[in-house]
C-alpha positions in Angstrom: 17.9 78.9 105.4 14.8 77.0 105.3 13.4 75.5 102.3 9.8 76.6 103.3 11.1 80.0 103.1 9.4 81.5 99.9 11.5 83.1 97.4 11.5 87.4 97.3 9.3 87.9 93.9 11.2 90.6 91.7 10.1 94.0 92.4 9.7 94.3 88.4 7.4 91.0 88.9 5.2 92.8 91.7 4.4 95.6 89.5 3.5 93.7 86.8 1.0 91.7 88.8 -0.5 94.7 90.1 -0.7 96.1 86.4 -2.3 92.6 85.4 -5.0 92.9 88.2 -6.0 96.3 87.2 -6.4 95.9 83.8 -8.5 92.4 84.3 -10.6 94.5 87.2 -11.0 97.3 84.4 -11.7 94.4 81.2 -14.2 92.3 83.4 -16.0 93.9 85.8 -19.2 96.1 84.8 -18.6 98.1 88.0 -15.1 99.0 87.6 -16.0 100.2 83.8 -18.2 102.4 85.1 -15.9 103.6 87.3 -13.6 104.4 84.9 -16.0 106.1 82.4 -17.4 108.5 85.5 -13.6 109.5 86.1 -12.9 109.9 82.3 -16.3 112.2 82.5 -15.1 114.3 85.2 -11.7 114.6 83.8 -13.3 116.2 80.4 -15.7 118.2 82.8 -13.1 119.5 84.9 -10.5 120.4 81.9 -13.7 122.3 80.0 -14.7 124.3 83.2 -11.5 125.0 84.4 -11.4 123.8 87.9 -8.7 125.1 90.1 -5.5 123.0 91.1 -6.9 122.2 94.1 -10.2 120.8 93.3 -8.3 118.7 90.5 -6.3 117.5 93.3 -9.5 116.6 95.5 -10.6 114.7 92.1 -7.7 112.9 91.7 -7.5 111.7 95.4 -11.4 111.0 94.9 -10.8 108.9 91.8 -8.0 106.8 93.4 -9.9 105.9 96.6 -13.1 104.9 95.1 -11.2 103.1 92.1 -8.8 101.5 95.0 -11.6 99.9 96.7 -13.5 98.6 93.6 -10.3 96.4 93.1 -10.0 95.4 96.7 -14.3 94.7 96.5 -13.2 92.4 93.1 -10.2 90.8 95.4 -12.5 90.1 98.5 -15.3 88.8 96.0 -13.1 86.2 94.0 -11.9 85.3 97.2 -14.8 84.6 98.9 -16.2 82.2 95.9 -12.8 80.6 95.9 -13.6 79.0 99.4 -17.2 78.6 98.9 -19.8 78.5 96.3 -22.7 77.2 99.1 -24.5 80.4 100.4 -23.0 81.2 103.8 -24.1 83.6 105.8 -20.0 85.2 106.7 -19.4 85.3 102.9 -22.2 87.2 102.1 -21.3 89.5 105.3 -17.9 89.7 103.2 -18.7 90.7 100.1 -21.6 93.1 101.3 -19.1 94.9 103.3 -16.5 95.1 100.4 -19.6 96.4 98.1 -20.6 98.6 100.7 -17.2 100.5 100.7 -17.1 101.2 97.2 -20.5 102.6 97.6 -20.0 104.9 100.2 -16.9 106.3 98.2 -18.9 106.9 95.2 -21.8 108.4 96.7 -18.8 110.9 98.6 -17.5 111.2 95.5 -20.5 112.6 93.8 -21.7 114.6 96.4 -17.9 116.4 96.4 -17.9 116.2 92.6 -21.7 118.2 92.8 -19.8 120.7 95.2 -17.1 121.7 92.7 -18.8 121.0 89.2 -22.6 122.3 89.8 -21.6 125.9 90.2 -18.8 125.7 87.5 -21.9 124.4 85.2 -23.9 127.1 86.8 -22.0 129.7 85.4 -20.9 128.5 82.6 -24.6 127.4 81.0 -25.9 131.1 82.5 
């Protein structure tokens, strides 16, 4: 064996990395915060108008893809001003993308969450 060959990190060790980036994604960064406090809304909302199983499950799969790419848009973003603080033009292409992403997700999201929530609130105001 090789000495170049780097060492297997515990799998304990890989989870607790992963726990360490989401919880510095979800202490420092505005966007991610609000993120969190839009899912924490809809969970209360959907728990007070009684959506069905399945729309919770549509939530649930809403909330980990738009959370999901917030943390890979914080990944690309501290990446990209790693390698460069000078404005270049492919790291602005980089983190626009990632940004992009996330928005696209939310504004899905909404637009879903408006399709299972408004009529719920419909009803339940009238």
């Amino acid at each position: 064996m090789d000495n170049k060959t780097p060492k297997k990190v515990k799998l304990y060790k890989s989870f607790r990395y992963a726990f360490e980036g989401i919880f510095a994604t979800v202490f420092h960064e505005r966007n991610m915060q609000i993120h969190c406090l839009v899912t924490v809304l809809v969970v209360m909302f959907g728990i007070i108008l009684k959506i069905s199983l399945m729309e919770w499950y549509l939530c649930l799969l809403l909330f980990a893809i738009v959370l999901s790419l917030e943390l890979v848009n914080t990944a690309v973003e501290a990446v990209v001003d790693l390698v460069t603080e000078e404005k270049q033009p492919l790291a602005k292409k980089a983190k626009d993308a990632a940004a992009g992403a996330v928005l696209v997700s939310a504004i899905i999201a909404a637009i879903i969450g408006g399709i299972i929530f408004f009529p719920k609130l419909w009803n339940f105001i009238f």
